[in-house]
Every structure is written in structure tokens, then in C-alpha cells.
LUMMIZA-345806 format. One record per atom (N, C-alpha, C): z, y, x. Coordinates in steps of 0.2 Angstrom, whole numbers, plus 5000, padded with zeros to 4 digits. Layout:
N
ZYX ...
***
This chain:
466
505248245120 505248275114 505948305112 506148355111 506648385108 506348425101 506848405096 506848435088 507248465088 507648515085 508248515086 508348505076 509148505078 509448495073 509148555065 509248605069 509048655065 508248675066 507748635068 507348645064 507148595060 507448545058 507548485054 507748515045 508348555046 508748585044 508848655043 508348685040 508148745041 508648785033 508648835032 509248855026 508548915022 508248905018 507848945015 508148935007 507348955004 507248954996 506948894994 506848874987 506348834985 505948854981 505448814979 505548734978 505148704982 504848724987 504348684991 504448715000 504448665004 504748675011 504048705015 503648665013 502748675013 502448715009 502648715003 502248774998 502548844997 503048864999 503348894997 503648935004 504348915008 504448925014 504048925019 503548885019 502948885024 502548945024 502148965019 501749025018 502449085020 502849095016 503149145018 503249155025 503449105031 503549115036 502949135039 502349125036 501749125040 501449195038 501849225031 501649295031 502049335035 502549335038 503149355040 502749365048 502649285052 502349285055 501649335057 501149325053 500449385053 500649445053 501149485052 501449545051 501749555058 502049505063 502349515068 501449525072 501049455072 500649475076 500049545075 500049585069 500049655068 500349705075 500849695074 501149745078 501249715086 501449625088 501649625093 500749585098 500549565092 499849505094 499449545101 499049475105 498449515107 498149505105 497649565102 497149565098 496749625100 496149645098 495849685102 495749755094 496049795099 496349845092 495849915094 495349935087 494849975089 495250045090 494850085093 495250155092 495050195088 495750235084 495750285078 495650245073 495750175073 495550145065 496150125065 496350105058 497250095055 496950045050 497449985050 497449945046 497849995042 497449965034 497850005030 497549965022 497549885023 497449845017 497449775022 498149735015 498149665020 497849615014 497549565016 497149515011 497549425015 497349395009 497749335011 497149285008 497149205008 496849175004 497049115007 497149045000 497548995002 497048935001 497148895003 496548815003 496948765002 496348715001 496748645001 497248624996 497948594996 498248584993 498548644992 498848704994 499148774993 498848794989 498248804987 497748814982 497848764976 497748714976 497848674971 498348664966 499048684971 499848654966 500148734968 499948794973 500148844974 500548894968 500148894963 500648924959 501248894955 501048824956 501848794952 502348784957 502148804965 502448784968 502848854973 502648914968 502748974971 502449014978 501848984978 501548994986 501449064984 501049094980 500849144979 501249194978 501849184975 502449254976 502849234984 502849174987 502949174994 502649204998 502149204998 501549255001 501749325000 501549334995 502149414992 502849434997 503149394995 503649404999 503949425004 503149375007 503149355016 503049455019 502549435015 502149525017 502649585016 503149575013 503649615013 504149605017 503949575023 504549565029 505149515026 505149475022 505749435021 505449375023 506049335025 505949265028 506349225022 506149165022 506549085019 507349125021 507449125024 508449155028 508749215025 508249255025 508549315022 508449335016 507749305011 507649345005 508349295001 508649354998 508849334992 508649314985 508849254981 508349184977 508449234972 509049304970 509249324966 508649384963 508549394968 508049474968 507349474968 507149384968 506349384971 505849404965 506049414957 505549424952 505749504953 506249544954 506249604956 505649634959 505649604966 505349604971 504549604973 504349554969 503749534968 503649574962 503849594955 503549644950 503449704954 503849734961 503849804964 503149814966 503049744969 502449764974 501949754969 501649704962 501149724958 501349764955 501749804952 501349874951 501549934954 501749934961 501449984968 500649964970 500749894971 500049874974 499849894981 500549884984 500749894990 501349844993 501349845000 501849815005 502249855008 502649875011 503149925015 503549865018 503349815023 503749775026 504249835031 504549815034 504949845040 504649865047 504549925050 504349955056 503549945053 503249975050 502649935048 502450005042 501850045043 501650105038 501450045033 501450075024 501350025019 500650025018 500349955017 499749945017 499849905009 499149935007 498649935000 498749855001 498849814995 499149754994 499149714985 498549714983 498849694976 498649614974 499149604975 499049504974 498449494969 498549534963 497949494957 497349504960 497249544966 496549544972 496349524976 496849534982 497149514988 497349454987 497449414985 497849344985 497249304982 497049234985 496549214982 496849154983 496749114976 496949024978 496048994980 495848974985 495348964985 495248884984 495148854981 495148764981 494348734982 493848804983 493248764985 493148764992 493548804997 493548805004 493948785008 494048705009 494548685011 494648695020 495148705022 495148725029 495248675033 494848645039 494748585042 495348565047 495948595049 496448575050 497048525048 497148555039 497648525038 497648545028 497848515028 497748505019 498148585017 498548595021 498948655020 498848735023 498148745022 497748795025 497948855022 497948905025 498149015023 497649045028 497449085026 497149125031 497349195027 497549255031 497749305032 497349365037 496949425032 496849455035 496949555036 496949595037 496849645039 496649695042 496149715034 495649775035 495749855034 495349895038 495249965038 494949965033 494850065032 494950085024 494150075023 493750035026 492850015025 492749955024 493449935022 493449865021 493249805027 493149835033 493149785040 493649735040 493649675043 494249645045 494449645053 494949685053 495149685059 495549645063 495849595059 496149545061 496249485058 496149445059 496249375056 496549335058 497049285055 497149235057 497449185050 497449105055 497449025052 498049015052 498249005049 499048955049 498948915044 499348845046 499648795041 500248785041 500448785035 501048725033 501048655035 501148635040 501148565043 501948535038 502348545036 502948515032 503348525034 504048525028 504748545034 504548625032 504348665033 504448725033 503948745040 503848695043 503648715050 502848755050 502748815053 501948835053 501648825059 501048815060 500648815066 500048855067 499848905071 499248955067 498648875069 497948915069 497548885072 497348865075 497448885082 497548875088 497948825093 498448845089 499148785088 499148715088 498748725081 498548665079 497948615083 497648655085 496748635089 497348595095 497848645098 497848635107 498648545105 498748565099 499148495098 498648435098 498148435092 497848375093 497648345098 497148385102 496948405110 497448365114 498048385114 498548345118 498848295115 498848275110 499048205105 499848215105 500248155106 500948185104 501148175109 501748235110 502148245116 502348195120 502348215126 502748195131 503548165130 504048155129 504648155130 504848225135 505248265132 505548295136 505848305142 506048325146 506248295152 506948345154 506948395150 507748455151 508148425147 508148385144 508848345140 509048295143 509848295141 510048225145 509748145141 509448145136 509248085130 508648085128 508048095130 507448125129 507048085124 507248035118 506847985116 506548035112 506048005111 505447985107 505247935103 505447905101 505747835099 506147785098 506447765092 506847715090 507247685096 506447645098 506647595105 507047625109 506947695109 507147725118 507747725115 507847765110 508447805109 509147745108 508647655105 509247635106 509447615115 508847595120 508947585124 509347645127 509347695127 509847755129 510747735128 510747715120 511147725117 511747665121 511347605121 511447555125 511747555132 511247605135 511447615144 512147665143 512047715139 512447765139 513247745138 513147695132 513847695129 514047745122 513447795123 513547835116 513247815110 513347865106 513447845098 512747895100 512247875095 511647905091 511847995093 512348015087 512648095085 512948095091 513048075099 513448095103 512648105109 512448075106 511748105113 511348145110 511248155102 511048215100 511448265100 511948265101 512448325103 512448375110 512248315113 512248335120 511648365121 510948335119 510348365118 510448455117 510848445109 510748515108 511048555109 511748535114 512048595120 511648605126 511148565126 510848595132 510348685131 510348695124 510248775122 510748785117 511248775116 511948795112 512548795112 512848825113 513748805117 514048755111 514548715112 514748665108 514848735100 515348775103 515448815094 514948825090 514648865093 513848885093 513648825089 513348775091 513248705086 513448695082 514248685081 514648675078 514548705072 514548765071 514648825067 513848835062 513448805068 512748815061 512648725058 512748685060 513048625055 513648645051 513948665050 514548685046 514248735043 513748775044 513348845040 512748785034 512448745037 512048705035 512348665030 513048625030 513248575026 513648655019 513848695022 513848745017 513348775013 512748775016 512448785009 511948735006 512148655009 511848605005 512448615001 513048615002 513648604996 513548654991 513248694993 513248764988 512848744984 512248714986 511548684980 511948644976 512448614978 512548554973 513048584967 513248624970 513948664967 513748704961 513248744963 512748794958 512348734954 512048704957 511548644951 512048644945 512548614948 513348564942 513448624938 513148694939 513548744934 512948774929 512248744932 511748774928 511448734921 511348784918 510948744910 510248764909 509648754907 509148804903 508648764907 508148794905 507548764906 507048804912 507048754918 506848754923 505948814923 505948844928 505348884929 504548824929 504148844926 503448844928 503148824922 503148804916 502948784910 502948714908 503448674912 503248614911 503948604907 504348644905 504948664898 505348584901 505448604907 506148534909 506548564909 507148504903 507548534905 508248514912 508648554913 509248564919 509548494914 509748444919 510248394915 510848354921 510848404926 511448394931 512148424929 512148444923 512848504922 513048444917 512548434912 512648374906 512948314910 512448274917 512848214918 513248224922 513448274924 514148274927 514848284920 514748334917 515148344911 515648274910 514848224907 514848144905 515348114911 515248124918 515448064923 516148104922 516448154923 517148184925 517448174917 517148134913 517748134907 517748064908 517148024909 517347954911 517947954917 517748004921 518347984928 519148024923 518948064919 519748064917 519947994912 519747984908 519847914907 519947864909 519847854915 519847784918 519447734915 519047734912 518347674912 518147654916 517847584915 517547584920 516847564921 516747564925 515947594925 515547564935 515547514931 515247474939 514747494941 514047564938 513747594943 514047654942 514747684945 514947754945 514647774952 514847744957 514447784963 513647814962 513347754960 512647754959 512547834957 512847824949 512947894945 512947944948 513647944953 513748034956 513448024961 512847984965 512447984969 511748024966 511648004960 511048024954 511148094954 511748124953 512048174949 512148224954 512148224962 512348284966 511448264967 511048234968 510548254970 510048294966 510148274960 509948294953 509848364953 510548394955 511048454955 510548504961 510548474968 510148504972 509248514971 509148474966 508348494966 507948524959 508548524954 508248574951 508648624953 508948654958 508948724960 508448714965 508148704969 507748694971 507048714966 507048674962 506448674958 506448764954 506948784954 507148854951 507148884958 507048894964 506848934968 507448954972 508148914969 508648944972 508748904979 509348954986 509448934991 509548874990 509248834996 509248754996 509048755005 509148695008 509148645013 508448635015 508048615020 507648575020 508048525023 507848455020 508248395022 507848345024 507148335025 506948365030 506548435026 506348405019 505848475016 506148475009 506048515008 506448545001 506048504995 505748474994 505448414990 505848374989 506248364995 506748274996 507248314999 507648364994 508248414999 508848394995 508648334991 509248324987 509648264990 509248224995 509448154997 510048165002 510048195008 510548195010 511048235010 511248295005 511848305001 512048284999 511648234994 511848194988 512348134992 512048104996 512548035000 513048075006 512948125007 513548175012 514148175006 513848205000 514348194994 514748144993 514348114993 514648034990 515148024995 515048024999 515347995006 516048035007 515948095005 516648135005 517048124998 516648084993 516948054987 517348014985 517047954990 517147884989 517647854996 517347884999 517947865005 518447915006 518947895009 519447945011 519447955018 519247925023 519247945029 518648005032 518248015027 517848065028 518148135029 517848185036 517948245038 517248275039 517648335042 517148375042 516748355051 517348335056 516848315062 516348255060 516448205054 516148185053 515348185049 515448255045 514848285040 514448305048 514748315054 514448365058 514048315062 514448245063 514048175067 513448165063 513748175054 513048135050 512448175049 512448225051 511748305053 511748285059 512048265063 511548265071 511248175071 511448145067 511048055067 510548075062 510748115057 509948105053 509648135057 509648195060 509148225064 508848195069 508948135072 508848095078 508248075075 508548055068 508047985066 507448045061 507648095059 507048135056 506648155060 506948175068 506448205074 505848165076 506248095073 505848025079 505248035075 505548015068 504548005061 504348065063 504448135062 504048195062 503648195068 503848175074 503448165080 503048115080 503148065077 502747985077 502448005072 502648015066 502147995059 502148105055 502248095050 502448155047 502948155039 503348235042 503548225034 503348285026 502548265027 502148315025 502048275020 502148285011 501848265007 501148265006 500848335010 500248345008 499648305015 500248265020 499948235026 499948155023 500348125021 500648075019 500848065013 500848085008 501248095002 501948085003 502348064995 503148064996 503448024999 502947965005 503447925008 503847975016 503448015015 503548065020 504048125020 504048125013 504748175011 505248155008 505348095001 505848085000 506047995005 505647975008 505447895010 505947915019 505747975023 506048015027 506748045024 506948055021 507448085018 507848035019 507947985015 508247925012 508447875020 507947885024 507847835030 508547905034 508347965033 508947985038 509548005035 509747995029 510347975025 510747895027 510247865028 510547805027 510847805034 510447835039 510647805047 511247865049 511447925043 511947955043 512547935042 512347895036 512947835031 513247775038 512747755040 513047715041 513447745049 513247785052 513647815057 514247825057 514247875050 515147885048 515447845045 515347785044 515647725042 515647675047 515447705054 515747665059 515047605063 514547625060 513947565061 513947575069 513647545076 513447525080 512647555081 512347585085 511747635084 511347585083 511247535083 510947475080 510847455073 511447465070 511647445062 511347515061 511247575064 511247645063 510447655060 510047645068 509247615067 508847565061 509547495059 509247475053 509347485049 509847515046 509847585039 509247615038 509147655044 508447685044 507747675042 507747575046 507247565045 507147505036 507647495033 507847475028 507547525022 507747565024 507647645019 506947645017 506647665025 506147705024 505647645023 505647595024 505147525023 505047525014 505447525014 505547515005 505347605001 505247655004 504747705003 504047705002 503847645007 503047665011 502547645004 501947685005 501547705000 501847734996 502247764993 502547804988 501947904988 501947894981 501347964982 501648004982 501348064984 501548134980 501248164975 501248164968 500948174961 501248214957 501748264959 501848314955 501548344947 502148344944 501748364936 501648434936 500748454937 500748534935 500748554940 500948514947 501048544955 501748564955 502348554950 503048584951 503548504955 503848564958 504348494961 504848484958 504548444949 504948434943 504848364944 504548324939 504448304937 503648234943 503848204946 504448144947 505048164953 504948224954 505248244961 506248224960 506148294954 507048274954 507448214952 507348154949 507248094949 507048074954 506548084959 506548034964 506948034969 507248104970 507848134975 508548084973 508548054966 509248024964 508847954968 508547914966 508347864968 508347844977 508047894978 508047894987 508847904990 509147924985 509947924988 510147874986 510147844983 510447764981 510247704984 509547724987 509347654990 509447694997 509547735000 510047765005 510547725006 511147735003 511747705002 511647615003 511147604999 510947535000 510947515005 510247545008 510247515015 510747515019 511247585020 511647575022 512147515024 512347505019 512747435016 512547385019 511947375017 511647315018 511547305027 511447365032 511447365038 512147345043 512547395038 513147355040 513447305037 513347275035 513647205032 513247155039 512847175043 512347135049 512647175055 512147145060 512247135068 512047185071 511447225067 511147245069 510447235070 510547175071 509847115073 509147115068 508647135068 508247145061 507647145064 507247115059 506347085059 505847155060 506047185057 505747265058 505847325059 505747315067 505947395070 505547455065 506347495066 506147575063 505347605068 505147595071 504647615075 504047585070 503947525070 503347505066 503347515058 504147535056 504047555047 503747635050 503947685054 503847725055 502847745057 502447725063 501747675061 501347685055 501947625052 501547605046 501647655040 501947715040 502147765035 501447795038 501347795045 500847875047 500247815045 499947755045 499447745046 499347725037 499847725033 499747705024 499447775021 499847825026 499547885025 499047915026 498647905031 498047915034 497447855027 497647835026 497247795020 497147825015 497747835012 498047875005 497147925002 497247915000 496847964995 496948024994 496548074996 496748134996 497248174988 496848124983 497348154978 498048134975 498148074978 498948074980 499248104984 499048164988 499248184992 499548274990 499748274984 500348344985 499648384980 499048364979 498548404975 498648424968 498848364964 499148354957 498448324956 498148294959 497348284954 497448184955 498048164953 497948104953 498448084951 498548004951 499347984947 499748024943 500348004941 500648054936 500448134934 500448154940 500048214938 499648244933 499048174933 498448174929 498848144924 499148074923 499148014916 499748064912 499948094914 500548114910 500348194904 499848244907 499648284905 499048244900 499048204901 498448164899 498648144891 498948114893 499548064886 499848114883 
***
């Protein structure tokens, strides 16, 4: 199995890695297999109308979640990497009232979302809770092409087919063109053991096997820049966040509070905690506002490991940049391991999958750059993410507000915890990261579909309710 680091760490928009950056890419996608696809293309006829339609969870929380102006988007040739977060209500007001698309190398096809775009919640697609279908029709209204994709989480799409010939073959192989090929906790400590390296030094090597060291080097350093920028732009924002649920921004306020405290010198025996709270806070309502953000591993749970990279560059003094670059290549170890083993799909698993993963590859970051043993490294991890397992996803409204931004400060704390708590030991622990990771995919496969990213259950429901 090879992840790479960057697709762990993908640099888009928010506020959803699944609902948002996912459809976009898959509209981006559908336009390429437009012009590059096999497909059996009639003669003298011209697509010249594109239609879309969302199911499942994409349809349920989609519009709080922005799926439906990502869609839009998508169909205008911009990806999660390029669209600017600045220009996208410009953008999307263009195409409703042209009522048209003009992606790039592409004649402009008839397009008007309040038509073309359909949230459909009574036809759920049997693949994955994160269903699109994408089609384009001649001027008789034919469908001359169709295709399925899903948001499988993370940002990552799969069409239909994709998805069939994955299940079909179950989970991968171990890779065989890397010099570290785990798939597992076990292997990768017994690797680590044979080898004499560190975690971040056999994931290093993995990902020069498709990248020169600078090369590498240079997109972790592009990655911890604009998680630093989310954090940066959060601490400067005030007003009340997008999608009607009138939250307000209050990263600017408790930073204001912590940096008069820190001029004063009080003291304050949970100040870590605080600016642990406070840089995560900071990255996911911009997030929730739609601005550039991280997947860490999804933009749900994008505030966990900036927020403990923050700290870490706060609190201790020996922190550097080769070390921000070790603690992206250990989380990515330990995030590649669950995505391949279990998932980090709220709408697969709910939030032990996104902020519960998060937390689990913060912590095995933390304790690397603080010196842990890939052993202490592993029980971070497995510390972390055990103390997530059944955690729901229940969005209020379908917004990634409300328990989300708060959940991001918490998942960073008990990050840091575990950390600590790993290295203060041997290493030596009751419960391998392997069966908390197991037992995340098998709590998930239990779960109830409406704790699962729908809003038709927990908070969701009791809070509009009251």
C-alpha cells in the first residue's frame, strides 16, 4: 500500500473535504472524461447541456455543506487548488444568471443549477452514502454520457466502476515498489525495528521513491504554509459565519483574551490547553466560511493537526521546520494505515473517522518530534483514536459549525494528551493501534445511518428541536 503524504494532505477550500472538495473534483473530473473519456460518441450530435444530481448524504447536508455551489464550480473548470475562496460567490452568481458553464478548452454548455442541479434524498446510490451522478445531454434532451462518482472522504473521488472493481478486490496488497511497504501498525513497527529508522524516515523514503528529496521537501513546507495561513487568517476574523445557523467567529476574541493574559503574566495552569483550543478554533471556522484550508486528513477535522504543530512550535523551543516536515510524514503513516484499514469518511463511519483520525495522527506527530521511539509513536496513536471510537457525525443544519468547531479544539487536546501520556511509557501497551483501528471500521459499520454525516439524528435533530 502507498498513500502518499499529499494525498493525506491535500490544500483546497472548505468547509467539507467530502461535501465540498469532493464533488468539485468529480466535476472537474466529468469534464475531462467529456473530452479525454472512452465513451461512444455519436456522430454530428454536440453535447451542449450538462445536468448533475446528488444522493445520499450529499443531498441531505449538501447545501450547508456547499456541495451545490461546488458542483458549480467544478463545472467551471476550477479544482479544490486553484479556485480562489475570494471570488467563488462572484463565480457562482456568473453562471446563475448566464445559465451557462465555459470551463476551459470546452464550447459553453447550457447549465442552470436551479434545474440542472438536483439534491435528490429519495434515490440513494448503492455504492456509498456519498453519491453524484453527472450527465450530458444533446440539444433533445438525450443523455449522452453519464457517469457515478463518490466522495469516499478526504477529498478522494472514485467513479463507479472504481468503486465496484475496489470492493471486488478487497484491501490492497502491500505495495511492493517501496522500500517500507506497511499496511499496518504491526508491519510498520516491525520495519521500523529491522531498519533502525524512525516512522517519518521510512515514510520519507517511500515518498522519494516518486519525488526528489526537494521536491518533497518543498510541498510539506507548501502544506504546513497554508495550514499556518488558516490559522493566521482565523485569529484576524470576526462576524457571523455562513449558512444560517448566525454562529458566531470567536477565535479572534479568545486569542485577544490569551495574549493579554500572556502579556501580563498570570497564570493560567490550562494555557496550553487554551492555545491548543484557540489555533484549532481559528482553522475551522474558516473552514466553515469556505476559506483555503488543509485536509488533515478532511476538512471536518482540519483544525487538529495545525492546532498541536502550533503548539508544538509554541511551547517548546527545539522545534524546527525539519521537524514540522518529520511530523507530516508520521501523521501520514499513521493516517494512510486507518484509511486503508478502516475509513476517514464521516459519512462512512461518522466523526470517529475524521476528528478521532485526526487526533490519532496528531498525537503519533507529537510524540515523534519530541523524540518518542516508533513504539511510543504507535501508542500516541492508538491512545488517541480509542478514546474517539463511536463519536457521531451530527452536524447542526448540515454545517461544519456546530459540534464540529469545538470538536476540532478537543481532538487537539486529547492529541497532546496522548501524546504525553505515550511518552512518559516503554512503549509497551494493551492495545494495538491495529485493533483500535478494527474496531473504529467495525463501530462504524454498526452506526446508524443517521449519525452518519445526514443531520437526521443527534444534535442535529435535539438542538433545532429545543
Amino acid at each position: 500500500m502507498f498513500l502518499s503524504v499529499f494525498d493525506l494532505f491535500k490544500i483546497g477550500i472548505g468547509p467539507s473535504s467530502s461535501h465540498t472538495m469532493g464533488p468539485m473534483t468529480a466535476a472537474s473530473r466529468f469534464l475531462d472524461e467529456i473530452l479525454h473519456g472512452d465513451w461512444p460518441r455519436p456522430h454530428d450530435v454536440d453535447i451542449v447541456r450538462l445536468a448533475a444530481s446528488l444522493h445520499g448524504s450529499l443531498a441531505y447536508t449538501g447545501i450547508g455543506h456547499g456541495t451545490d455551489r461546488a458542483v458549480v464550480l467544478g463545472l467551471t473548470g476550477l479544482t479544490p487548488m486553484t479556485v480562489d475562496p475570494d471570488r467563488v460567490d462572484e463565480i457562482i452568481a456568473g453562471v446563475a444568471a448566464a445559465k451557462t458553464v465555459s470551463p476551459p478548452g470546452h464550447p459553453a454548455y447550457r447549465f442552470d443549477p436551479a434545474v440542472d442541479l438536483v439534491m435528490d434524498r429519495k434515490t440513494p446510490l448503492s455504492g456509498h452514502a456519498n453519491g453524484m451522478t453527472f450527465s450530458a445531454l444533446d440539444a433533445d434532451g438525450r443523455v449522452l454520457l453519464r457517469r457515478i462518482y463518490y466522495s469516499i472522504g478526504g477529498g478522494f473521488i472514485v467513479s463507479d466502476e472504481e468503486l465496484q472493481r475496489l470492493k471486488a478486490r478487497g484491501p490492497e496488497a502491500a505495495a511492493n515498489d517501496v522500500p517500507y511497504p506497511f499496511s499496518h501498525a504491526a508491519e510498520m513497527l516491525d520495519m521500523a525495528a529491522k531498519s533502525g529508522l524512525s516512522i517519518a524516515e521510512m515514510k520519507r523514503a517511500n515518498e522519494e521513491t516518486r519525488l526528489s528529496r526537494e521536491e518533497l521537501d518543498q510541498g510539506l513546507d507548501n502544506v504546513w504554509a497554508a495550514m499556518r495561513g488558516a490559522i493566521e487568517r482565523g485569529l484576524t476574523q470576526e462576524g457571523i459565519m455562513p449558512g444560517g445557523l448566525k454562529v458566531k467567529r470567536r477565535a479572534r476574541q479568545l486569542h485577544d483574551k490569551l495574549q493579554e493574559e500572556w502579556r501580563q503574566n498570570r497564570p493560567n495552569p490550562l494555557l496550553a490547553n487554551d492555545w491548543l483550543s484557540v489555533y484549532a478554533m481559528a482553522v475551522n471556522e474558516e473552514n466553515a466560511a469556505g476559506g483555503r484550508i488543509v485536509t488533515a486528513p478532511t476538512n471536518g477535522a482540519a483544525g487538529v493537526i495545525p492546532a498541536v504543530m502550533r503548539y508544538w512550535l509554541h511551547f517548546h523551543p527545539e522545534a524546527d521546520q525539519a521537524g514540522i516536515r518529520d511530523f507530516l510524514l508520521t501523521a501520514a503513516a499513521v493516517g494512510g494505515i486507518i484509511k486503508h484499514n478502516a475509513s476517514i469518511s464521516g459519512a462512512e463511519v461518522g466523526c470517529q473517522g475524521e476528528v478521532g483520525s485526526a487526533s490519532a495522527m496528531a498525537a503519533a506527530g507529537l510524540a515523534a518530534v519530541m523524540g518518542g521511539t516508533p513504539m511510543q509513536v504507535e501508542n500516541a496513536a492508538e491512545i488517541a483514536l480509542e478514546h474517539h471510537l463511536g463519536m457521531t457525525c451530527d452536524p447542526v443544519g448540515g454545517l461544519v459549525q456546530v459540534p464540529c468547531i469545538e470538536r476540532n479544539a478537543l481532538g487537539a487536546v486529547k492529541a497532546v494528551t496522548a501524546a504525553s501520556l505515550a511518552l512518559k511509557g516503554d512503549g509497551t501497551h494493551f492495545v494495538p493501534l491495529d485493533a483500535a483501528i478494527e474496531t473504529m471500521r467495525q463501530t462504524g459499520l454498526d452506526m446508524n445511518e443517521k449519525y452518519k454525516e445526514t443531520s437526521l439524528g443527534g444534535l442535529a435533530v435535539n438542538v433545532v428541536e429545543c
